[in-house]
C-alpha positions in Angstrom: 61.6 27.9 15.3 61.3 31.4 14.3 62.1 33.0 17.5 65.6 30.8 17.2 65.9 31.8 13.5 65.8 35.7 14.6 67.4 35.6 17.3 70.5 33.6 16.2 70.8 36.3 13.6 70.5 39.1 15.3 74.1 41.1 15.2 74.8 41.8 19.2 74.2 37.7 19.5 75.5 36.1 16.6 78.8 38.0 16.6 79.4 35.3 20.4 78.2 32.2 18.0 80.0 30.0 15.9 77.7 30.5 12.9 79.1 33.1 10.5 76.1 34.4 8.7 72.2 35.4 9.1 69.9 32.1 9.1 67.4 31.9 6.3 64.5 30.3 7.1 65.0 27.6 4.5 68.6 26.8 6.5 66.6 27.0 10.2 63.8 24.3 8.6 67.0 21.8 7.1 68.4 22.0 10.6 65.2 21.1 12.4 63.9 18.6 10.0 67.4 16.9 9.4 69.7 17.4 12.7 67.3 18.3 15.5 64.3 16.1 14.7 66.6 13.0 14.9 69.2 14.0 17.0 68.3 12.3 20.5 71.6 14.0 21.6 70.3 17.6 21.2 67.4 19.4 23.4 66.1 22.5 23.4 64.4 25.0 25.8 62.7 28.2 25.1 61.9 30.6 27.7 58.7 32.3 28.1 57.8 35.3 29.9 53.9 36.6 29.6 53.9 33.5 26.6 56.5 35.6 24.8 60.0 33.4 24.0 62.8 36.0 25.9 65.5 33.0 25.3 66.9 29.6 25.0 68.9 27.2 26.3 70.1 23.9 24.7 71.7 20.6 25.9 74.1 19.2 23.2 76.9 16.1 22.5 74.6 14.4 25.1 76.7 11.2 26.2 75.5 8.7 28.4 78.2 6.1 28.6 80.5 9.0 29.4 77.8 10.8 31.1 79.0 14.5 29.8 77.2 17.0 27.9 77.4 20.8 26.2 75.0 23.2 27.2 74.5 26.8 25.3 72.1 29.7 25.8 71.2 33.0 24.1 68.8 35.7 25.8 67.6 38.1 23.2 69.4 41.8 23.6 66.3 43.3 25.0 65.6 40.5 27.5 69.4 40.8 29.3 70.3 41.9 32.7 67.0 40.4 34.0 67.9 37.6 35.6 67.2 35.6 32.8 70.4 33.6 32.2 71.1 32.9 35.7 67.6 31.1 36.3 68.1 29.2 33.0 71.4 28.2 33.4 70.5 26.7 36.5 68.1 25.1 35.5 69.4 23.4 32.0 72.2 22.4 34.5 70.1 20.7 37.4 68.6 19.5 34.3 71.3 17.8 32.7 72.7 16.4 36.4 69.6 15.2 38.0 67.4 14.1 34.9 70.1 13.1 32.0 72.5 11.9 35.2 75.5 13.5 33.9 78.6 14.0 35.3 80.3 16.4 33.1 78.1 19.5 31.9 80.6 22.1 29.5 80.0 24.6 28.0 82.3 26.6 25.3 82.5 31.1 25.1 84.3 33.3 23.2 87.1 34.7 25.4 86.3 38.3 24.9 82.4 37.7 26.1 83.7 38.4 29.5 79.9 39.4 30.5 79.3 35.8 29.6 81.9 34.2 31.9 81.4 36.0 35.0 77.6 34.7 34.4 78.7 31.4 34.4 81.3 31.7 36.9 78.8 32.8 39.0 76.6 29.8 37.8 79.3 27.7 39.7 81.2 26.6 36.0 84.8 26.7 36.4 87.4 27.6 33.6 89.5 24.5 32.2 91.1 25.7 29.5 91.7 27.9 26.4 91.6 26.5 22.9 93.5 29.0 21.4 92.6 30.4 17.8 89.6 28.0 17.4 87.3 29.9 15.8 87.6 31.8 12.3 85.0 35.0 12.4 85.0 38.7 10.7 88.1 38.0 9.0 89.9 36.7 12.2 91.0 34.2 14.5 89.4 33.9 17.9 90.0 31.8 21.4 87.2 30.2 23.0 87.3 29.0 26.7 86.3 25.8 28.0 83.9 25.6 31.2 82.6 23.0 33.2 80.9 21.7 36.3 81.4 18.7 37.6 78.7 16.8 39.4 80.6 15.3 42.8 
């Protein structure tokens, strides 16, 4: 939980989530005990290189009448451009299609992370949409875009 804590505070990743603030460890413990402990609809998973956590990848909003889910992942800043995301989005993907049967898998990004897009546009996620001035950060409105794949 740690490695999450640190990472989701450090300033080149947080400023592309849509938690405003450092995470104390007191806030990272409520969420675990109290949202991810008994949240069936919420999975993590932590990648490891030589034991050593490089990133995550989670599977939220998981669905199963509708069979559609939200998937999110962070590398830390010294772990990109190694290849990293690419493996693990595939893999939370194939994941969340052959294991959770889904038919939907979405994912939401800040439309200025354009490094972030063309990753997952390259994943095979297509853009649906803009939801214009959805999130309020540093004093400011920003748009997020909407990608999916759909399982056919």
């Amino acid at each position: 939980m740690e490695f999450l804590r640190k990472l989701r505070s450090h300033p080149e990743i947080n400023k592309h989530l849509y938690t405003h603030a450092r995470i104390s460890k007191k806030a990272q413990e409520k969420w675990y005990k109290n949202r991810y402990l008994k949240d069936k609809t919420y999975l993590i998973f932590i990648v490891l290189d030589n034991k050593s956590p490089v990133a995550y990848g989670q599977i939220t909003h998981i669905d199963r009448i509708n069979r559609f889910c939200e998937v999110g992942f962070c590398i830390a800043p010294e772990s990109q451009g190694k290849g990293y995301g690419k493996i693990r989005i595939k893999k939370i993907v194939d994941y969340a299609i052959k294991k959770l049967k889904m038919h939907r898998v979405y994912l939401e990004v800040f439309a200025v992370n354009q490094r972030a897009i063309k990753l997952y546009e390259r994943c095979g996620f297509k853009k649906e949409g803009i939801l214009q001035d959805k999130i309020f950060k540093h004093k400011k409105f920003h748009d997020v875009v909407v990608m999916s794949i759909i399982r056919r």
